[in-house]
PyMOL Python script that loads the backbone (N, CA, C, O; Angstrom):
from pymol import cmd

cmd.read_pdbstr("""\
ATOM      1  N   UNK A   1      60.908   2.412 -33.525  1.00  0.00           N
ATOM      2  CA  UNK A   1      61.317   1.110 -34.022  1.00  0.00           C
ATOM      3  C   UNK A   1      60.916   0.006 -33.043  1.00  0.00           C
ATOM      4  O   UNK A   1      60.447  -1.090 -33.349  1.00  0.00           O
ATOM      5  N   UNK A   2      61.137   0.402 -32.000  1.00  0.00           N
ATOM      6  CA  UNK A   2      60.790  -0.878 -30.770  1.00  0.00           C
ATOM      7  C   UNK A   2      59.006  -1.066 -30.634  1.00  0.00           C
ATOM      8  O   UNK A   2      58.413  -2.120 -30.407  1.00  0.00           O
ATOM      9  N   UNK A   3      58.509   0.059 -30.813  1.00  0.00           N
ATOM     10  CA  UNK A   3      56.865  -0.425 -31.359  1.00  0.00           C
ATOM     11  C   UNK A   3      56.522  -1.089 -32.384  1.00  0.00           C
ATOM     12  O   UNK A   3      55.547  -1.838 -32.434  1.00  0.00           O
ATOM     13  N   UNK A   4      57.152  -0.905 -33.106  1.00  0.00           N
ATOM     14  CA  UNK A   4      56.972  -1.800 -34.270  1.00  0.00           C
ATOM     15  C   UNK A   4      57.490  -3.139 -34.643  1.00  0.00           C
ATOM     16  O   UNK A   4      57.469  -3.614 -35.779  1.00  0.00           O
ATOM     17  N   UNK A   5      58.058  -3.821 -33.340  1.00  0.00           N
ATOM     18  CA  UNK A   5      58.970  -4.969 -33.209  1.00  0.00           C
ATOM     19  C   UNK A   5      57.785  -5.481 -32.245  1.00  0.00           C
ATOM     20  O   UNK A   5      57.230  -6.569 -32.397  1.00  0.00           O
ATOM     21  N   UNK A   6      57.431  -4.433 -31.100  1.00  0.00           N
ATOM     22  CA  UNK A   6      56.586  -5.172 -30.568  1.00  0.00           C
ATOM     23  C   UNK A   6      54.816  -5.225 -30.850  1.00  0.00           C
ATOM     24  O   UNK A   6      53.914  -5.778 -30.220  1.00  0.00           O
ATOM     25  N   UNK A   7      54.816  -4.584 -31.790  1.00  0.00           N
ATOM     26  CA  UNK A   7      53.320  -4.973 -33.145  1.00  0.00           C
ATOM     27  C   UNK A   7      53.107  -6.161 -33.696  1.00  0.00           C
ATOM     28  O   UNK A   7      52.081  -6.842 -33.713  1.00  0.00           O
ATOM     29  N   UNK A   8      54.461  -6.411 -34.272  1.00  0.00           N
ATOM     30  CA  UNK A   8      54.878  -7.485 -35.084  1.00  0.00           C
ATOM     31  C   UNK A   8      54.957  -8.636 -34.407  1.00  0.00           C
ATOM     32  O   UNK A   8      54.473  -9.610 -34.982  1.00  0.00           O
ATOM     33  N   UNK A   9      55.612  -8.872 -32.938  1.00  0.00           N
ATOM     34  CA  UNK A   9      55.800  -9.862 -32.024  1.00  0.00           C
ATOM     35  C   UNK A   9      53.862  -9.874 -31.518  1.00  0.00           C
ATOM     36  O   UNK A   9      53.099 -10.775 -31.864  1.00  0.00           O
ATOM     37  N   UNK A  10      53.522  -8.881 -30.824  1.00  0.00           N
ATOM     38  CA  UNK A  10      51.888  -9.784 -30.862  1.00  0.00           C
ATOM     39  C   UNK A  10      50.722 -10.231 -31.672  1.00  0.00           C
ATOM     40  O   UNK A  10      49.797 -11.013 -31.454  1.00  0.00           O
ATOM     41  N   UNK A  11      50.943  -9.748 -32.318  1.00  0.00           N
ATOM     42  CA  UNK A  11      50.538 -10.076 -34.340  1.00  0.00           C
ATOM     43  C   UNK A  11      50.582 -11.693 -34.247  1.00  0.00           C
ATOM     44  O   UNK A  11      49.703 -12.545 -34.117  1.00  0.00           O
ATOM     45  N   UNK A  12      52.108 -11.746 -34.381  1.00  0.00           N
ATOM     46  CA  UNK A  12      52.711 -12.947 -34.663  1.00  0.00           C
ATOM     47  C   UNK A  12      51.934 -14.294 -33.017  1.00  0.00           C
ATOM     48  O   UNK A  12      51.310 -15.333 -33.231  1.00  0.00           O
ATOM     49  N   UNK A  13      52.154 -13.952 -32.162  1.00  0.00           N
ATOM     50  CA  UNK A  13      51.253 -14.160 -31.045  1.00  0.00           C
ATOM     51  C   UNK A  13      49.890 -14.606 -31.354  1.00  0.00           C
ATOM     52  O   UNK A  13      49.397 -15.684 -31.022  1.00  0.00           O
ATOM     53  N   UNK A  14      49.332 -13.665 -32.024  1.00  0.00           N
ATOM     54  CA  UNK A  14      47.566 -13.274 -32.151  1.00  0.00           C
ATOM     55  C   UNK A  14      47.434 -14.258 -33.120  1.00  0.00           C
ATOM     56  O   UNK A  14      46.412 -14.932 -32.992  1.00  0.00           O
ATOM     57  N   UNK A  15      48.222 -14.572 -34.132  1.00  0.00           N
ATOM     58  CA  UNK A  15      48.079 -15.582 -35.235  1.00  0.00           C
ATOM     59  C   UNK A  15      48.629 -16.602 -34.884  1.00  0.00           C
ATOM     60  O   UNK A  15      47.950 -17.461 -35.447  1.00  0.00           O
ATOM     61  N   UNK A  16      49.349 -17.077 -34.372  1.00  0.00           N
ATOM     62  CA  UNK A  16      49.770 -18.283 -33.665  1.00  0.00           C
ATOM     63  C   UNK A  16      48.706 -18.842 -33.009  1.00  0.00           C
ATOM     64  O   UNK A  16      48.429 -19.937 -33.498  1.00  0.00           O
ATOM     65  N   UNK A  17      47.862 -18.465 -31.920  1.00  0.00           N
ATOM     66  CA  UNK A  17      47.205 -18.730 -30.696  1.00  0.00           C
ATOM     67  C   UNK A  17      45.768 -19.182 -31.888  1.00  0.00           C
ATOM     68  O   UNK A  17      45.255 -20.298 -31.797  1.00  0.00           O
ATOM     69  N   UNK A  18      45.330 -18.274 -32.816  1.00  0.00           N
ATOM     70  CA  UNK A  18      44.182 -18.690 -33.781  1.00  0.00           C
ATOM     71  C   UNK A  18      44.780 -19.916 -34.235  1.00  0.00           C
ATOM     72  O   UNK A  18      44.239 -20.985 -33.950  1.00  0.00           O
ATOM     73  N   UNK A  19      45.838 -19.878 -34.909  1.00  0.00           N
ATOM     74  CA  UNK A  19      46.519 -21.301 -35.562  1.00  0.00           C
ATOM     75  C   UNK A  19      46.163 -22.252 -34.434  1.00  0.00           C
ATOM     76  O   UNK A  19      45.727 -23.278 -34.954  1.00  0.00           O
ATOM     77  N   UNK A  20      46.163 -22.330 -33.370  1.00  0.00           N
ATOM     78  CA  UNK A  20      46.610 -23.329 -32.609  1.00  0.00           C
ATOM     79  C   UNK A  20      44.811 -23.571 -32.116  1.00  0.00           C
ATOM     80  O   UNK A  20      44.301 -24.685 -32.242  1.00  0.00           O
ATOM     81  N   UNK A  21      44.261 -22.752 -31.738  1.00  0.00           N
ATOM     82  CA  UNK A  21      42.256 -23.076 -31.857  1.00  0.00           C
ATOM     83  C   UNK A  21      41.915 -23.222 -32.679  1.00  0.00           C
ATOM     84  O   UNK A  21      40.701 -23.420 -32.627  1.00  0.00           O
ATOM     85  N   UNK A  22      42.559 -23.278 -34.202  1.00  0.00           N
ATOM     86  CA  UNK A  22      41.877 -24.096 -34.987  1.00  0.00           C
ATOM     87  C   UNK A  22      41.967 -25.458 -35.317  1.00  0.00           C
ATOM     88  O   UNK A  22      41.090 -26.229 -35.706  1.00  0.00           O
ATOM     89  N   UNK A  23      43.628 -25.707 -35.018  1.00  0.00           N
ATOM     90  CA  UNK A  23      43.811 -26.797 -34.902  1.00  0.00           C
ATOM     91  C   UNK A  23      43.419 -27.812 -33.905  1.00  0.00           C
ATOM     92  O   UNK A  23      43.459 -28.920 -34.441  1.00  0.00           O
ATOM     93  N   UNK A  24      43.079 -27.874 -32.747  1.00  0.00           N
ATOM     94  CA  UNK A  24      42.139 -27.785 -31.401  1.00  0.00           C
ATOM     95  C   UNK A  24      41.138 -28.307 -31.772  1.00  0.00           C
ATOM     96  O   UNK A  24      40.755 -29.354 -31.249  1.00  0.00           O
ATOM     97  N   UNK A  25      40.325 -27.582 -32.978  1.00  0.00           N
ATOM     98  CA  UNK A  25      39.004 -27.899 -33.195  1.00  0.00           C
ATOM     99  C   UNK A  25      39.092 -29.006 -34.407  1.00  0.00           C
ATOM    100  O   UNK A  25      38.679 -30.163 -34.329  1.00  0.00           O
ATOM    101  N   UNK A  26      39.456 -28.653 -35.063  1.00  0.00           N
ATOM    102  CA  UNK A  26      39.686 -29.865 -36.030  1.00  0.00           C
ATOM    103  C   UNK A  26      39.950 -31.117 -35.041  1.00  0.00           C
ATOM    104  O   UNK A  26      39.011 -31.902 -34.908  1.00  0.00           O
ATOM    105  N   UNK A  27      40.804 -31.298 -34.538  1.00  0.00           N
ATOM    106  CA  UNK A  27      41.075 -32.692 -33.708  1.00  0.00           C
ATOM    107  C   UNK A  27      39.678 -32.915 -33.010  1.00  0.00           C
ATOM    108  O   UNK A  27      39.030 -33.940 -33.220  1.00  0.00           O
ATOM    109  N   UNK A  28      39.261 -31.957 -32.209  1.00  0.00           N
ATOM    110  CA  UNK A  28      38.317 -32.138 -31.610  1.00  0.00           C
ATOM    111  C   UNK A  28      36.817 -32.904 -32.084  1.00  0.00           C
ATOM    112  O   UNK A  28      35.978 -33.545 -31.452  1.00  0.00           O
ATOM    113  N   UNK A  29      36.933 -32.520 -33.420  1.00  0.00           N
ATOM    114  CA  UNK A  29      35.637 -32.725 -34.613  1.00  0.00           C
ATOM    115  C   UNK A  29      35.993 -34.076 -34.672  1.00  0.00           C
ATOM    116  O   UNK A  29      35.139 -34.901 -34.346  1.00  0.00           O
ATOM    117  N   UNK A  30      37.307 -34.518 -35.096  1.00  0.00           N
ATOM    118  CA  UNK A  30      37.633 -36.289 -35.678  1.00  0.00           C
ATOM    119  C   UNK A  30      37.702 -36.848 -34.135  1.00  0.00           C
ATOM    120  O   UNK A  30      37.618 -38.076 -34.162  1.00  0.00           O
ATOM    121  N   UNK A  31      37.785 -36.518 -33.266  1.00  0.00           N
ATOM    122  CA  UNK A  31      37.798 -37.105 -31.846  1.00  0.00           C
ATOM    123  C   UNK A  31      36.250 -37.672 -31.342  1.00  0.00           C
ATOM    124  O   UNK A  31      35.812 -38.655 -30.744  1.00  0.00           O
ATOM    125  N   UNK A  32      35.814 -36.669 -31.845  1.00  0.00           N
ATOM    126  CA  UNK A  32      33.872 -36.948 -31.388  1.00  0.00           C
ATOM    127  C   UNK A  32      33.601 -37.716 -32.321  1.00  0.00           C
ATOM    128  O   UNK A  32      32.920 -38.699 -32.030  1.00  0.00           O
ATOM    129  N   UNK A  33      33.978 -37.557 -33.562  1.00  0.00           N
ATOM    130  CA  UNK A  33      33.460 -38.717 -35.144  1.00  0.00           C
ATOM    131  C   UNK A  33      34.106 -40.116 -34.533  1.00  0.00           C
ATOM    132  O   UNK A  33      33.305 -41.040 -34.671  1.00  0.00           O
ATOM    133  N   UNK A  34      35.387 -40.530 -33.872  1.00  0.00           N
ATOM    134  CA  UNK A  34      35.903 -41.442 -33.897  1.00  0.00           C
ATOM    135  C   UNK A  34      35.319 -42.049 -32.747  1.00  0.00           C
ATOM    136  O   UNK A  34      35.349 -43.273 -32.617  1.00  0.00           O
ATOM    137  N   UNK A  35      34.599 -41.029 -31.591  1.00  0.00           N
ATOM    138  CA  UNK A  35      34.396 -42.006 -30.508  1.00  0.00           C
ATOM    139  C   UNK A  35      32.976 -42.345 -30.429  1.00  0.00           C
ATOM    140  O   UNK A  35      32.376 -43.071 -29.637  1.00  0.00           O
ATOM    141  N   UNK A  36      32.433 -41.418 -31.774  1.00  0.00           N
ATOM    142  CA  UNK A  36      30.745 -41.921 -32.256  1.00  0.00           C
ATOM    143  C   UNK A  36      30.967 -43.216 -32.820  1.00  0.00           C
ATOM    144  O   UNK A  36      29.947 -43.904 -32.778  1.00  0.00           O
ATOM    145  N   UNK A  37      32.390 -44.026 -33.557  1.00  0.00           N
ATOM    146  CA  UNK A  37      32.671 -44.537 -34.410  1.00  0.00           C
ATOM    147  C   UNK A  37      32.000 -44.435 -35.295  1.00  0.00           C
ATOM    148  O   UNK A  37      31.449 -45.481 -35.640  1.00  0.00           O
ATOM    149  N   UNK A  38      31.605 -42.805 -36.347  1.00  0.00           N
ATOM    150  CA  UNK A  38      31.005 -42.677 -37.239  1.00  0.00           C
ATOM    151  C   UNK A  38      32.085 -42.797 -38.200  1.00  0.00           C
ATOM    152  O   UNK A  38      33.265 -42.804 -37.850  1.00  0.00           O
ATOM    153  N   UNK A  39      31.541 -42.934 -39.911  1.00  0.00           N
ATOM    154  CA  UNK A  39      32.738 -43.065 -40.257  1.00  0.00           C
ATOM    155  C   UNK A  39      33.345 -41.519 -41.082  1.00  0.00           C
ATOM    156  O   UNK A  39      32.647 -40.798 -41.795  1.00  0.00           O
ATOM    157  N   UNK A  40      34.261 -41.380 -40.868  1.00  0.00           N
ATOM    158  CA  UNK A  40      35.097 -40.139 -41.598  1.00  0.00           C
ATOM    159  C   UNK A  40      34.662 -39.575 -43.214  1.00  0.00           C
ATOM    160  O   UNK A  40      34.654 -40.450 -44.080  1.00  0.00           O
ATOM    161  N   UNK A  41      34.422 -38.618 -43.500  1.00  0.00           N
ATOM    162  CA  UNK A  41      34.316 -38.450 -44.524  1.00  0.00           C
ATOM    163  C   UNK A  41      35.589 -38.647 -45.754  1.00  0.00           C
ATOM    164  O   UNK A  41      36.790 -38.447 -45.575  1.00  0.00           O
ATOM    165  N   UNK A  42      34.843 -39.147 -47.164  1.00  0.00           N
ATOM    166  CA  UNK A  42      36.511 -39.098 -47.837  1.00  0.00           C
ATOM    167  C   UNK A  42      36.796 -37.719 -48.501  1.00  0.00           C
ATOM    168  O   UNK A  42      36.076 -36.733 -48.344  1.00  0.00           O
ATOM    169  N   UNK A  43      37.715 -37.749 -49.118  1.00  0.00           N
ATOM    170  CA  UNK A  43      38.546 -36.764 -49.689  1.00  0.00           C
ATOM    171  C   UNK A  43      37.685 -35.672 -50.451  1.00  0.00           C
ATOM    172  O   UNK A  43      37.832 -34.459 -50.301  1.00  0.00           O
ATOM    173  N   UNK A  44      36.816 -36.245 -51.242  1.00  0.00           N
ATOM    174  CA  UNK A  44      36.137 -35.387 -51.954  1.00  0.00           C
ATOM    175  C   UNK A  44      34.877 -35.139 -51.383  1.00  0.00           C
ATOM    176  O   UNK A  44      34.175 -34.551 -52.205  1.00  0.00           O
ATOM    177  N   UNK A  45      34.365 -35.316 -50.449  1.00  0.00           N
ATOM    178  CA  UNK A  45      33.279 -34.725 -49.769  1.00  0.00           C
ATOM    179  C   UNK A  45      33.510 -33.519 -48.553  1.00  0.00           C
ATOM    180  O   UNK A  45      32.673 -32.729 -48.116  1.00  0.00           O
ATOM    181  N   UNK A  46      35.424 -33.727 -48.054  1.00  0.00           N
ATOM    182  CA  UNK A  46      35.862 -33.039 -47.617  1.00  0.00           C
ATOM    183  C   UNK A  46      35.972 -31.759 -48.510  1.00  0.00           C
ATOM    184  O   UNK A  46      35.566 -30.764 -47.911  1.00  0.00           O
ATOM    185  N   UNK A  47      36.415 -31.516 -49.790  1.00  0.00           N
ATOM    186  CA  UNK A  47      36.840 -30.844 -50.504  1.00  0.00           C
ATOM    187  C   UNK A  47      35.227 -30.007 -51.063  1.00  0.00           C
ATOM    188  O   UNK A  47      35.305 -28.864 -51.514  1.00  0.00           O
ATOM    189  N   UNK A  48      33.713 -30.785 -50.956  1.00  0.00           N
ATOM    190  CA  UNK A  48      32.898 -30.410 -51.512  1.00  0.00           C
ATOM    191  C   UNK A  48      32.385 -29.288 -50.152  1.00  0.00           C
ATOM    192  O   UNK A  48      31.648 -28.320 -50.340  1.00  0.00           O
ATOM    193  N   UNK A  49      32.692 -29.499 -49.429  1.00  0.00           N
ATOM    194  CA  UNK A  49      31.943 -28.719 -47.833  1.00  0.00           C
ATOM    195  C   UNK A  49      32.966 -26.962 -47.679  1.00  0.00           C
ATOM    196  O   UNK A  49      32.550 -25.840 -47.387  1.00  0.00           O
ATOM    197  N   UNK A  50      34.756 -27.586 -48.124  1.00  0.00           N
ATOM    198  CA  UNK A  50      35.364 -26.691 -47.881  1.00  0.00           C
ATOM    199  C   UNK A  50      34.858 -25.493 -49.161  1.00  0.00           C
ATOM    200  O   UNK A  50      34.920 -24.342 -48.728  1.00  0.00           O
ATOM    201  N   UNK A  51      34.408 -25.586 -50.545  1.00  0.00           N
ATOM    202  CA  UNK A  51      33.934 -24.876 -51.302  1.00  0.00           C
ATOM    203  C   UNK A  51      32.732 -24.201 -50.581  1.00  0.00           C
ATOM    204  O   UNK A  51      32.643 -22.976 -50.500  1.00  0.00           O
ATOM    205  N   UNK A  52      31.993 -24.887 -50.163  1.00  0.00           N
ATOM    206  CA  UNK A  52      30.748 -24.484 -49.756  1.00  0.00           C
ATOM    207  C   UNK A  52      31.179 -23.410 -48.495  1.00  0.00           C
ATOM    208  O   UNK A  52      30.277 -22.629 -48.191  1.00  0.00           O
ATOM    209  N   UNK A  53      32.066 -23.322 -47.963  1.00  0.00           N
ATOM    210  CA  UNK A  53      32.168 -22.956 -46.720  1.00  0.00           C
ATOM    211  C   UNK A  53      32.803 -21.470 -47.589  1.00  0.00           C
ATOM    212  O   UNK A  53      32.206 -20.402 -47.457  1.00  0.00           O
ATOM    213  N   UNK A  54      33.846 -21.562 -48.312  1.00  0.00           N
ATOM    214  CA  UNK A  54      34.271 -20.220 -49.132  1.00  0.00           C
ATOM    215  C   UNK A  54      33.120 -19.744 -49.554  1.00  0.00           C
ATOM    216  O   UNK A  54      32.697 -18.732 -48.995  1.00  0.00           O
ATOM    217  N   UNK A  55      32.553 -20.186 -50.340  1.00  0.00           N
ATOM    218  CA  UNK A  55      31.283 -19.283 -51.199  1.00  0.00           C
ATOM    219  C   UNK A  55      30.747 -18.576 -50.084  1.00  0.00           C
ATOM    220  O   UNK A  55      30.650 -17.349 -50.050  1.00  0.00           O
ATOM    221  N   UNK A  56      30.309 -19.550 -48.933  1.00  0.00           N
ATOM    222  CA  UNK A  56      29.683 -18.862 -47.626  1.00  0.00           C
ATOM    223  C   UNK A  56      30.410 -17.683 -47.199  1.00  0.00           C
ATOM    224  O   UNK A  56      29.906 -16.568 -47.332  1.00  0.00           O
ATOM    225  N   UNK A  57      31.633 -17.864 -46.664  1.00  0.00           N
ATOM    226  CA  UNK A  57      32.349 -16.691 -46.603  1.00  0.00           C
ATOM    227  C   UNK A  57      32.299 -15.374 -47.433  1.00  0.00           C
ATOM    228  O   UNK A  57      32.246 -14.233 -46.975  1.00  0.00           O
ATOM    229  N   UNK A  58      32.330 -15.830 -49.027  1.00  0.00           N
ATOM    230  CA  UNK A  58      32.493 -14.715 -50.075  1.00  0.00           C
ATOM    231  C   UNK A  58      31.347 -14.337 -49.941  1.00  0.00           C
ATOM    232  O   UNK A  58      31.255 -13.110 -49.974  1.00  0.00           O
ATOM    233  N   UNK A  59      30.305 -14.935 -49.785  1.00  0.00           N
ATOM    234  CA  UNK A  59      28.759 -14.584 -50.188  1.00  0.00           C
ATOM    235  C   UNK A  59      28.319 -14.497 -51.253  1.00  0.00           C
ATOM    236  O   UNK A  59      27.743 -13.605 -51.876  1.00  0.00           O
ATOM    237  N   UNK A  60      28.760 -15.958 -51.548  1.00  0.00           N
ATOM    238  CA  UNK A  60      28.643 -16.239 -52.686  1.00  0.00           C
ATOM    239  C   UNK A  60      26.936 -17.628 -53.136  1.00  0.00           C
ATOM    240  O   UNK A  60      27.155 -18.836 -53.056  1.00  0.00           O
ATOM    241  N   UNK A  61      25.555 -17.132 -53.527  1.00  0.00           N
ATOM    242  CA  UNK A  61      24.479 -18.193 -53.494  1.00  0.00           C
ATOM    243  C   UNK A  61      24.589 -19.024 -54.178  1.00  0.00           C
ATOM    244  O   UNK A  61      25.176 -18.864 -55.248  1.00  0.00           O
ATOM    245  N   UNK A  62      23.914 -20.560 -53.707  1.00  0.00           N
ATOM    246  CA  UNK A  62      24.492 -21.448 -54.154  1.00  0.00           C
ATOM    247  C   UNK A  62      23.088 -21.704 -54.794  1.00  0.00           C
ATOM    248  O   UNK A  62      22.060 -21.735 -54.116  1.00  0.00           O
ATOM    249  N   UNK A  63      23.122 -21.904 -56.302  1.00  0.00           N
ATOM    250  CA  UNK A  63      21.237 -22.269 -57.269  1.00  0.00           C
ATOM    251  C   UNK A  63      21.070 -23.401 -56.968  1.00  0.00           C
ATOM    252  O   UNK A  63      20.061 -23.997 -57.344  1.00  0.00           O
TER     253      UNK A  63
END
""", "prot")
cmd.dss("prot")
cmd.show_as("cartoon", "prot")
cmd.util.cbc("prot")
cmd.orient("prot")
């Protein structure tokens, strides 16, 4: 039982610490855009890249 408490506790660790480098990088991305003063992308060009990025993942070709 105590292995399996402490599975669960670095798991929980291991996914935290990713949560927290991804979030890292995201800031990091609008930090370099903001001090390029380029301007931000809007909503739906955000939303057109994040598809593109799944399909990529799934392996999914784009015609």
């Amino acid at each position: 039982m105590k292995f399996v408490v402490m599975m669960l506790i670095g798991m929980l660790l291991y996914a935290a610490s990713k949560w927290a480098i991804y979030r890292l990088s995201v800031m990091a991305i609008l930090l370099y855009f903001a001090e390029l003063r380029m301007e931000l992308p809007d909503a739906q060009t955000i939303q057109k890249y994040r598809i593109k990025v799944v399909k990529k993942i799934v392996g999914i070709k784009e015609c």
